[in-house]
C-alpha positions, 0 to 999 in steps of 0.5 A: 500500500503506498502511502501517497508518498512520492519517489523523486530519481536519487532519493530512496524509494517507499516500499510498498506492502502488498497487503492492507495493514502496516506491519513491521517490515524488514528491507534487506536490500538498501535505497528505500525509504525508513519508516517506523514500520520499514527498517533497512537491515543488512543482517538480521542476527544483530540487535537492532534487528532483534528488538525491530522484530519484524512481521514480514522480510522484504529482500531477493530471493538469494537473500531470503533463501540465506535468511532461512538457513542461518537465523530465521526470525520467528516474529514473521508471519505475515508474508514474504516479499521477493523483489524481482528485476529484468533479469530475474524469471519471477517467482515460480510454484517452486520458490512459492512452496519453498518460501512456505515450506521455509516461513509458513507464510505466503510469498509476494513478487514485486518488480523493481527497476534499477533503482528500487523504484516498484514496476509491477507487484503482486496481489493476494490472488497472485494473479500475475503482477498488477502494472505500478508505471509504463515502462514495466516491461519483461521478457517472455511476459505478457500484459492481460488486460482484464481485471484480477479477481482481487478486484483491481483493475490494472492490467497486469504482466503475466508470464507466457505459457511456456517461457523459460528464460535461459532455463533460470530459476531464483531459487536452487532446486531441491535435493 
């Protein structure tokens, strides 16, 4: 939910949770904007990380991965959001299950620019990623027109059937 903050180029950027509500959320990745509710954290096993007790993460999909083998916080349990970029294939059913499986929570896709700066994002009908600018643009997707069933209008990037980028995948696969 964007709080009616505006981005200006070289500023940090507000982060964006998914969802309604305003829970404690800590950014693992730098260049947004800090709140009372949104913290930058380069790690979590240090104090201030402790006493934040974060609600949900926000970082890539390698960091959350690294997050969920050392020192997983158990104070999230709203949700986990994945940033994305051009290069990245999106969240896959795997990664999904895997964040589960590693968080008991549900995994949130947003897609930023170089910059930080919120393309597209997912909804909770992780229908595709409803489109934030103009320039949203990815490889192997497409943009749908029609309405999501979370009632928002946007039209949104959807993956191509069949699309599989140099066979990529955010996450490593499973033993």
């Amino acid at each position: 939910m964007n709080l009616g903050l505006v981005w200006a180029p070289g500023l940090p950027v507000p982060f964006e949770y998914p969802s309604a509500g305003n829970p404690r959320v800590a950014v693992l990745l730098p260049g947004f904007r800090e709140t009372r509710q949104v913290r930058y954290f380069d790690r979590l096993d240090n104090e201030a990380a402790l006493r934040f007790a974060p609600e949900v993460l926000a970082g890539t999909a390698i960091q959350l991965r690294r997050i969920a083998t050392k020192n997983r916080p158990t104070t999230v349990r709203n949700a986990v959001v994945v940033f994305t970029r051009e290069s990245d294939p999106g969240l896959t059913e795997y990664d999904r299950d895997m964040f589960w499986d590693i968080f008991g929570v549900p995994a949130f896709e947003q897609y930023l620019s170089r910059r930080n700066r919120l393309l597209a994002s997912e909804c909770d009908a992780h229908e595709g990623l409803h489109i934030r600018t103009s320039s949203a643009r990815r490889e192997g997707w497409i943009v749908d027109p029609a309405p999501c069933a979370c009632g928002d209008t946007r039209p949104r990037l959807m993956p191509t059937p069949g699309f599989a980028p140099s066979g990529l995948r955010l996450c490593e696969e499973r033993p």
